[in-house]
C-alpha positions as semicolon CSV with decimal commas, in nm:
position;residue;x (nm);y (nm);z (nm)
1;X;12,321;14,373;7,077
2;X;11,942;14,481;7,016
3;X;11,875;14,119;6,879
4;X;11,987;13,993;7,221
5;X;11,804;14,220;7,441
6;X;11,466;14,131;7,301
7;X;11,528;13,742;7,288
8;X;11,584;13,831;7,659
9;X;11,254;14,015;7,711
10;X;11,113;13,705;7,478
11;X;11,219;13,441;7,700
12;X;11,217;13,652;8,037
13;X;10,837;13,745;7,960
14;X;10,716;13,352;7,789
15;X;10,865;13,229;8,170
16;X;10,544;13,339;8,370
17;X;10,317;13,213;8,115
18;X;10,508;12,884;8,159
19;X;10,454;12,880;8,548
20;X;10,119;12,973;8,519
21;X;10,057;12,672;8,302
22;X;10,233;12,422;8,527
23;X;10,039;12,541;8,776
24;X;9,736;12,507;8,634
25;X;9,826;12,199;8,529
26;X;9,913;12,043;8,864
27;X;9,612;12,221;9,067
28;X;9,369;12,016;8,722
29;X;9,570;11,699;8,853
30;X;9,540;11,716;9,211
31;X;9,135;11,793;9,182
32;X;9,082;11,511;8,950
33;X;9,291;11,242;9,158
34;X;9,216;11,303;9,496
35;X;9,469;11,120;9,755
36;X;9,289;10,929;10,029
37;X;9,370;11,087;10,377
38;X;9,659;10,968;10,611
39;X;9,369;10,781;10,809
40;X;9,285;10,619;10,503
41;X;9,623;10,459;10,402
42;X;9,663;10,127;10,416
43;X;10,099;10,141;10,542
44;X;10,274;9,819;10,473
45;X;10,596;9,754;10,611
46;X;10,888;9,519;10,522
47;X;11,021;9,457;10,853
48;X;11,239;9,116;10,798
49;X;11,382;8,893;10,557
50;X;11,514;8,507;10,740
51;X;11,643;8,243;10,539
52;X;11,411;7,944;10,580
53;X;11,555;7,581;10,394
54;X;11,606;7,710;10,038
55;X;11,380;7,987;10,041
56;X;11,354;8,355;10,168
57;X;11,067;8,398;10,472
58;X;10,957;8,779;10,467
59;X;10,746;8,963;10,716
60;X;10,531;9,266;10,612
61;X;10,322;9,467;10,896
62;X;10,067;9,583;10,719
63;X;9,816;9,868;10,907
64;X;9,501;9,962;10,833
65;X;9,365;10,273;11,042
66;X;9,107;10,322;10,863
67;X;8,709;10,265;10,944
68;X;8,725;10,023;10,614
69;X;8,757;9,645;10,632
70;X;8,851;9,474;10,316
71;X;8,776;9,121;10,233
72;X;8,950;9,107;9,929
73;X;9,367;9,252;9,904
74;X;9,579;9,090;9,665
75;X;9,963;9,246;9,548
76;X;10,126;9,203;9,274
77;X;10,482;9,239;9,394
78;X;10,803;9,201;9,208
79;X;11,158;9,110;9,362
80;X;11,436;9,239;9,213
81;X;11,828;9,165;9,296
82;X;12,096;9,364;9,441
83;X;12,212;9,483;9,054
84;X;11,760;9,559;8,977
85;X;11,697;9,262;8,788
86;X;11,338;9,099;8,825
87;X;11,391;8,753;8,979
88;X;11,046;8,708;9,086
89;X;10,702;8,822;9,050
90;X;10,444;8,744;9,312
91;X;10,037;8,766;9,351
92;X;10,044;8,801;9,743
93;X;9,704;8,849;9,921
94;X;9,710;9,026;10,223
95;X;9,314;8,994;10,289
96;X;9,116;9,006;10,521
97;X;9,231;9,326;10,631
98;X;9,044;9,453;10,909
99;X;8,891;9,812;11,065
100;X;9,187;9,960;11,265
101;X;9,392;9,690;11,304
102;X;9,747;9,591;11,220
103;X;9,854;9,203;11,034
104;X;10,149;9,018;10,979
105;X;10,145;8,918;10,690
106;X;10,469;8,602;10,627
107;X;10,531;8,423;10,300
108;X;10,808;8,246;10,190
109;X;11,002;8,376;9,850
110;X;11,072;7,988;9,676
111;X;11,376;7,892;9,570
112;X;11,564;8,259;9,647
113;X;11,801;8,370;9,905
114;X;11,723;8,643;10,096
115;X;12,103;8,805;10,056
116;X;12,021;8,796;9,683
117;X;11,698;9,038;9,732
118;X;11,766;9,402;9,694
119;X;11,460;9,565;9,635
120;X;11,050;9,483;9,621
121;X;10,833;9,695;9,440
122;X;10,409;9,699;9,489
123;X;10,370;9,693;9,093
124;X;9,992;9,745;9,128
125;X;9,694;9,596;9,314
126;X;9,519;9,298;9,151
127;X;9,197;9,268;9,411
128;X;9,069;9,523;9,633
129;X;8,690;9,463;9,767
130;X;8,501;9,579;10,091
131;X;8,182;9,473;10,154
132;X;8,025;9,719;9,930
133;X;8,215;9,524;9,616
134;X;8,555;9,665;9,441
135;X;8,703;9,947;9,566
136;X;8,884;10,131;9,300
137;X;9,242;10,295;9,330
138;X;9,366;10,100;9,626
139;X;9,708;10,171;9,471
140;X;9,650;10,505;9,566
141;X;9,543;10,408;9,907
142;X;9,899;10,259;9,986
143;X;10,224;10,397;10,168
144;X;10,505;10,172;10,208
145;X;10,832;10,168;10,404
146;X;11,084;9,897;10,513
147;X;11,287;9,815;10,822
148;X;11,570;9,677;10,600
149;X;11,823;9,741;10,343
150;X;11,633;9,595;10,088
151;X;11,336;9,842;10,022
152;X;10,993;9,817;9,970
153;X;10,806;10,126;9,723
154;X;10,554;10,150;9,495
């Protein structure tokens, strides 16, 4: 019985320590990746899917609040079917995106039906420049959403 009582303490008394370290751990994290404000993010939107001839038109609404233009934007965005199979992958540039101002951005998906989509995912950012030159971690400066079924995350 005394053998279980002082695993107890053991483990009761090595929990804090534990906490303490996540904690530390998370606040060393969140001071060495800073996340840009909500004024900052750029939001992009999937807001429709149309079948156009053989192909699958989409629509994103992409909004950029901030005070930063960027002349260079460019996705790389994977499709994926309704069962999460890759069927496409896609470099898609959304540049030039202007100070304060909202796109539409349209571009056709070749050769795939839009019923077949079930999910895109913003796999990572290939180009992002302002006029200062490349801006780094525009990953992190991205919030997505969709209108649809089908989502859109990163």
């Amino acid at each position: 019985m005394r053998h279980s009582v002082s695993v107890c303490r053991f483990a009761a008394g090595f929990l804090p320590l534990r906490a303490l370290f996540a904690a530390t751990l998370l606040a060393s994290v969140s001071v060495a990746l800073p996340l840009p404000a909500a004024s900052e993010q750029i939001h992009i939107e999937l807001n429709r899917l149309e079948e156009h001839g053989g192909s699958c038109r989409a629509y994103l609404v992409i909004a950029n609040p901030a005070k930063q233009s960027y002349s260079g934007f460019k996705l790389d965005l994977v499709i994926f079917d309704r069962s999460g199979t890759i069927i496409r992958m896609l470099a898609l540039e959304l540049a030039p995106l202007r100070a304060a101002k909202t796109n539409v951005k349209v571009f056709d998906i070749a050769d795939i039906s839009c019923g077949t989509i079930g999910s895109m995912l913003v796999n990572g950012v290939l180009d992002c420049r302002d006029a200062s030159g490349e801006v780094p971690d525009c990953l992190q400066r991205i919030s997505t959403s969709s209108k649809l079924a089908v989502a859109l995350s990163k």
